[in-house]
FISE-221951 format. One record per residue (C-alpha): residue number from 1; residue in three letters; x, y, z. Coordinates in pm, 1 decimal, decimal comma, always signed. Example, Ala and Ser with C-alpha at 12.3 -4.5 7.8 and 13.67 -1.06 7.14 Angstrom:
<rs>
- 1|ALA|+1230,0|-450,0|+780,0
- 2|SER|+1367,0|-106,0|+714,0
</rs>
This chain:
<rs>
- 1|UNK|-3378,4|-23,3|+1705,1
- 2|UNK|-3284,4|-99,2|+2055,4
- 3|UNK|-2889,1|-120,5|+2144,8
- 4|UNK|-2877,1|-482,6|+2204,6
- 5|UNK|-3005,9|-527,5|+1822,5
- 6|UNK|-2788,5|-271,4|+1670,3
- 7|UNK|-2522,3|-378,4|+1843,3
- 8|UNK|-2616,3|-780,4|+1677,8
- 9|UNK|-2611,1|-603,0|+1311,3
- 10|UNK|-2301,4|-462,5|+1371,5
- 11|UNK|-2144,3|-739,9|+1460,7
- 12|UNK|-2316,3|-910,1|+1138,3
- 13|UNK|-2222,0|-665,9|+941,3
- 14|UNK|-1846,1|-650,6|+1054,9
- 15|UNK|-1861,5|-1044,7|+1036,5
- 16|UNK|-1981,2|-1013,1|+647,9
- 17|UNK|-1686,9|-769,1|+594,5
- 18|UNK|-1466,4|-968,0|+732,2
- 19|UNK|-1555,9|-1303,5|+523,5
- 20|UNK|-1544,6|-1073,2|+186,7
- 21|UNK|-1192,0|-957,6|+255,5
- 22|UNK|-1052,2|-1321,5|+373,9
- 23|UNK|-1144,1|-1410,3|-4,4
- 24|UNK|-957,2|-1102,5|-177,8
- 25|UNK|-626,0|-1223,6|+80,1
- 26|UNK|-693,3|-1555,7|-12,1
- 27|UNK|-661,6|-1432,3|-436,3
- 28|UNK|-405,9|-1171,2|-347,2
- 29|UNK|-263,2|-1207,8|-13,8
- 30|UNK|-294,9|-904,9|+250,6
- 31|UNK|-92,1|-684,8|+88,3
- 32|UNK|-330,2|-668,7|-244,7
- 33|UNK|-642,3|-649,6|+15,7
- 34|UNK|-766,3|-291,3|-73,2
- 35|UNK|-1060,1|-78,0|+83,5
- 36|UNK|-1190,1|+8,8|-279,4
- 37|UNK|-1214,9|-391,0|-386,8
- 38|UNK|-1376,8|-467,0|-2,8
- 39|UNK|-1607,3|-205,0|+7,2
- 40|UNK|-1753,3|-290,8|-367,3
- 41|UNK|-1709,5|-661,3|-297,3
- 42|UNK|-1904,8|-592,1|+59,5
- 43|UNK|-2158,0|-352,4|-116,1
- 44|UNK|-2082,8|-80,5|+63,8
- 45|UNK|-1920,5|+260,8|+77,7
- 46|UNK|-1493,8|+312,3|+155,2
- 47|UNK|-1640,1|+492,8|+463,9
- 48|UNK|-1866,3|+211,3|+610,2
- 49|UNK|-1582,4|-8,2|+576,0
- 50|UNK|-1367,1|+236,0|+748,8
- 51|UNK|-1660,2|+284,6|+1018,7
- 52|UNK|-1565,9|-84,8|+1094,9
- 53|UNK|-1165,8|-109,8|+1097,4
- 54|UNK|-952,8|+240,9|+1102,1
- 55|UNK|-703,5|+174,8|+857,8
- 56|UNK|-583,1|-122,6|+611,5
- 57|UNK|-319,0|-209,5|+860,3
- 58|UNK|-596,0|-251,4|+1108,7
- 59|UNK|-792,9|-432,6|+860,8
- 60|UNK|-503,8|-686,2|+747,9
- 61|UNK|-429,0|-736,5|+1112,0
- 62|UNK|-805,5|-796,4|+1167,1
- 63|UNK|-828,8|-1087,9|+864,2
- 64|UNK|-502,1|-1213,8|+988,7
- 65|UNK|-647,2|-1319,3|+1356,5
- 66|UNK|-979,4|-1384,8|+1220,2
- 67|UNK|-827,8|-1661,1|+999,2
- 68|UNK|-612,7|-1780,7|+1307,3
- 69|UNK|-952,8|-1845,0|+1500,3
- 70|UNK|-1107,7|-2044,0|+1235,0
- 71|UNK|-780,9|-2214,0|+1156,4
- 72|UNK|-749,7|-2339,3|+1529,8
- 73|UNK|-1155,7|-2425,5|+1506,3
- 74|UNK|-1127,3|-2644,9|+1191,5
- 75|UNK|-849,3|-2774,6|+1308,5
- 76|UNK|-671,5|-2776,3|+1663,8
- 77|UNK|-1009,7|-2816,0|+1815,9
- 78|UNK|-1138,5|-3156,1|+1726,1
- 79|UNK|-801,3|-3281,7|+1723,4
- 80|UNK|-829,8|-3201,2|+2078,2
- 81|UNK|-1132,6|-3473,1|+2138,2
- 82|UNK|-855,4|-3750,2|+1955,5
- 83|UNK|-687,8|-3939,2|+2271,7
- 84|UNK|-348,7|-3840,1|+2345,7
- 85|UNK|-34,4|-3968,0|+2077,6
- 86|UNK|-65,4|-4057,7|+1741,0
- 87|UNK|-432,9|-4026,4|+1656,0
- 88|UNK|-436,8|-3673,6|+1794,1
- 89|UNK|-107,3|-3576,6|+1637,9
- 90|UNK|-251,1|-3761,0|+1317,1
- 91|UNK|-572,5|-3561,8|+1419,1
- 92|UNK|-421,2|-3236,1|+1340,6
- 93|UNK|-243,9|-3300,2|+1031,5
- 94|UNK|-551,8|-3444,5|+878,7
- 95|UNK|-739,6|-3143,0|+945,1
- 96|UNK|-469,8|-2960,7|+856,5
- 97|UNK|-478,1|-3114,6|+522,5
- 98|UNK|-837,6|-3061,0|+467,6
- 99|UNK|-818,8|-2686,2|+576,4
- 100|UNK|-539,0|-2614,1|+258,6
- 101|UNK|-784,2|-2792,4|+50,6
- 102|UNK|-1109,0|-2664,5|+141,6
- 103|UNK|-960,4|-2295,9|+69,9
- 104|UNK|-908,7|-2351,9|-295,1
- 105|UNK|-713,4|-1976,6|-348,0
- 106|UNK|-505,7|-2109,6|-41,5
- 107|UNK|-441,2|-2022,3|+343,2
- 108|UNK|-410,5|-1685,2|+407,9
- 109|UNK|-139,0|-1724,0|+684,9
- 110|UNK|+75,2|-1984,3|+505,7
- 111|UNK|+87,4|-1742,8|+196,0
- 112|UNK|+143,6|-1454,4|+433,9
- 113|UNK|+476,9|-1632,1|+547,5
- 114|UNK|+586,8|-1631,0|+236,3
- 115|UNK|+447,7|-1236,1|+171,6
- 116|UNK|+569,7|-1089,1|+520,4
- 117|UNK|+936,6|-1300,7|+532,7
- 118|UNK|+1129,8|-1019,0|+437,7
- 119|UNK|+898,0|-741,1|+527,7
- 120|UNK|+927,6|-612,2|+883,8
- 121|UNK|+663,7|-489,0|+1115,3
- 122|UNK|+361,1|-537,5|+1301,2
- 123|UNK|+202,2|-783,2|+1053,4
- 124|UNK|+558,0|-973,0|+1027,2
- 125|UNK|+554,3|-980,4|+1381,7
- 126|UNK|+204,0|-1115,8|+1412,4
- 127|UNK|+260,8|-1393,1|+1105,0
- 128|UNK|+568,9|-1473,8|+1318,8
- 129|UNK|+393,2|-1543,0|+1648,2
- 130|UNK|+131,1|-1741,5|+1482,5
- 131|UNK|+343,3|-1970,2|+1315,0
- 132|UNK|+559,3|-1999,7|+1616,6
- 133|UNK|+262,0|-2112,3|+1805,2
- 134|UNK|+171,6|-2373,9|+1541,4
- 135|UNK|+476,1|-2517,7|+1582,7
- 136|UNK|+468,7|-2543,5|+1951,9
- 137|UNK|+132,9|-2708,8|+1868,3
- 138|UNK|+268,5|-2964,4|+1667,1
- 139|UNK|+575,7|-2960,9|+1940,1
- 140|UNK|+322,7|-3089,6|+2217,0
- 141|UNK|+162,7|-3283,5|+2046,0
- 142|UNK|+450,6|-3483,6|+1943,5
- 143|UNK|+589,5|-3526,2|+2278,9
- 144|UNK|+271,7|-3693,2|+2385,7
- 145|UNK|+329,4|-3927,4|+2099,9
- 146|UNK|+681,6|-4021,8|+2289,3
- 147|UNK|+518,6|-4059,2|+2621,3
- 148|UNK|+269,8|-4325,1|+2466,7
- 149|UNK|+593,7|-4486,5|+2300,7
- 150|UNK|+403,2|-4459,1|+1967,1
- 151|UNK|+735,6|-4275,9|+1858,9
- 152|UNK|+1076,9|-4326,9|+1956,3
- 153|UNK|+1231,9|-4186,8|+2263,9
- 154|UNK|+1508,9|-4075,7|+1996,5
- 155|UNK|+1239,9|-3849,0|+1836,8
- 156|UNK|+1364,2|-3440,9|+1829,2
- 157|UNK|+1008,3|-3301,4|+1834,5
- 158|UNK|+1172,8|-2986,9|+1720,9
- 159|UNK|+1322,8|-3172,8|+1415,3
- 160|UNK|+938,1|-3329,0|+1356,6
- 161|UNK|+735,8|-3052,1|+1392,3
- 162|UNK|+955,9|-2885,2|+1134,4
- 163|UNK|+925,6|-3185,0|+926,9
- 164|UNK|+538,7|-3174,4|+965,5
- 165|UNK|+531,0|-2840,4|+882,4
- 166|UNK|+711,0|-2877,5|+556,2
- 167|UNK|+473,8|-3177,3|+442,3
- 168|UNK|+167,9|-2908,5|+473,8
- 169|UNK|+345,6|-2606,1|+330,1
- 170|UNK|+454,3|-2876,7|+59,1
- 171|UNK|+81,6|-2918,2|-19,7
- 172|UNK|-49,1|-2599,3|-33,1
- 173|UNK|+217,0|-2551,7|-291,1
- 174|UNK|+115,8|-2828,6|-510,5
- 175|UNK|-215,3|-2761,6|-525,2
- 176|UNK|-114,2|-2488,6|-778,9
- 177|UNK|+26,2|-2801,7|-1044,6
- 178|UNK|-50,6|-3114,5|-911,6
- 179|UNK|-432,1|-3024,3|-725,4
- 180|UNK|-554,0|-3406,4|-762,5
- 181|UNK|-223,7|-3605,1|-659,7
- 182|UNK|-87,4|-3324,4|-361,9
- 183|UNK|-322,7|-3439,3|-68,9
- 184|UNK|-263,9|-3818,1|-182,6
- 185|UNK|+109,3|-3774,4|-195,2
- 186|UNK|+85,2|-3523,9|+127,8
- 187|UNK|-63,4|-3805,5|+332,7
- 188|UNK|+203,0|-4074,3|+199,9
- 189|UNK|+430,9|-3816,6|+328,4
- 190|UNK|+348,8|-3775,0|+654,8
- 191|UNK|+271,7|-4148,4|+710,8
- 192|UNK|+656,8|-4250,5|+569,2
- 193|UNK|+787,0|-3974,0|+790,0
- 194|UNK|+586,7|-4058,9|+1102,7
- 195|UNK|+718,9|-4463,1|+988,5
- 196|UNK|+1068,1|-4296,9|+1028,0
- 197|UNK|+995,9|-4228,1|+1381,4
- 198|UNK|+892,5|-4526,3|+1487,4
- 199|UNK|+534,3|-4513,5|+1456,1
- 200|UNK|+275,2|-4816,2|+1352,0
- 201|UNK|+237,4|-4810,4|+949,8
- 202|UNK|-112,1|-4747,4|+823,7
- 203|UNK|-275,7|-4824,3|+526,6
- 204|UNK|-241,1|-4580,3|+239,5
- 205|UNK|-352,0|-4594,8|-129,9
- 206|UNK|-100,8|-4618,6|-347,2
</rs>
């Protein structure tokens, strides 16, 4: 096998690891993602998974950023092709949406605010940053949506993205009782608190 290929199955390999422990976070959130439960899940031995990341730590770290980059592919990045204002802001919350629904055990990052909130260290730290940078995200785009005058000059994007934030946190919490109504009653949310702010009502089902 020449480098350049075993370098490919490596990657492969680290990529199917990686994919089998974003499920067990997803059930049990980081802190129940175990070597033991990978490695069977991954059908392979504690010590190939440990060939691949050198401790949990590095492991949960690993998972966390991996589910940052597809977050911010499924959903940042075609909101990014929306033009500037509401439909990109709208954009983002959509996808949003359809992200905490298409992971039916949940997000891994929005249950590992609620798992690292009072636990401090480098995984705190890291759930901390990401979040932060969500919300400056959501901070941007908002202040595009004032430039366009789609929302009120009034408008605290602070305030907002907060506001947004809740409305998706909201859902991934309902989907636990309420799975058919929450994305329904999510997206009636954010349209009457986008209304709030000024911007053009759209047509929701009842």
């Amino acid at each position: 096998m020449t480098p350049q290929a075993a370098t490919h199955k490596g990657n492969a390999t680290r990529e199917m690891i990686l994919a089998r422990a974003y499920d067990i976070a997803a059930r049990h959130g980081l802190e129940g993602l175990s070597i033991g439960e990978l490695a069977t899940a991954a059908g392979m031995s504690k010590s190939g998974v440990f060939a691949h990341f050198g401790s949990r730590e590095d492991l949960q770290l690993t998972v966390l950023e991996w589910t940052a980059d597809r977050y911010a592919r499924a959903v940042i990045a075609p909101a990014i092709g929306q033009p500037r204002g509401l439909p990109r802001l709208r954009a983002i919350m959509e996808n949003w949406f359809r992200w905490v629904c298409d992971n039916p055990d949940g997000c891994v990052i929005l249950a590992a605010a609620h798992e690292y909130d009072a636990r401090p260290g480098l995984l705190h730290d890291r759930v901390v940053d990401w979040l932060l940078q969500l919300r400056q995200q959501l901070v941007k785009a908002i202040g595009m949506c004032i430039d366009t005058g789609e929302l009120s000059p009034k408008t605290d994007p602070v305030l907002l993205a907060f506001e947004l934030f809740a409305v998706a946190q909201g859902l991934h919490d309902a989907r636990l009782y309420d799975a058919e109504q929450a994305p329904l009653l999510a997206r009636r949310s954010l349209d009457r608190l986008l209304a709030s702010y000024g911007a053009p009502a759209v047509s929701t089902p009842a």
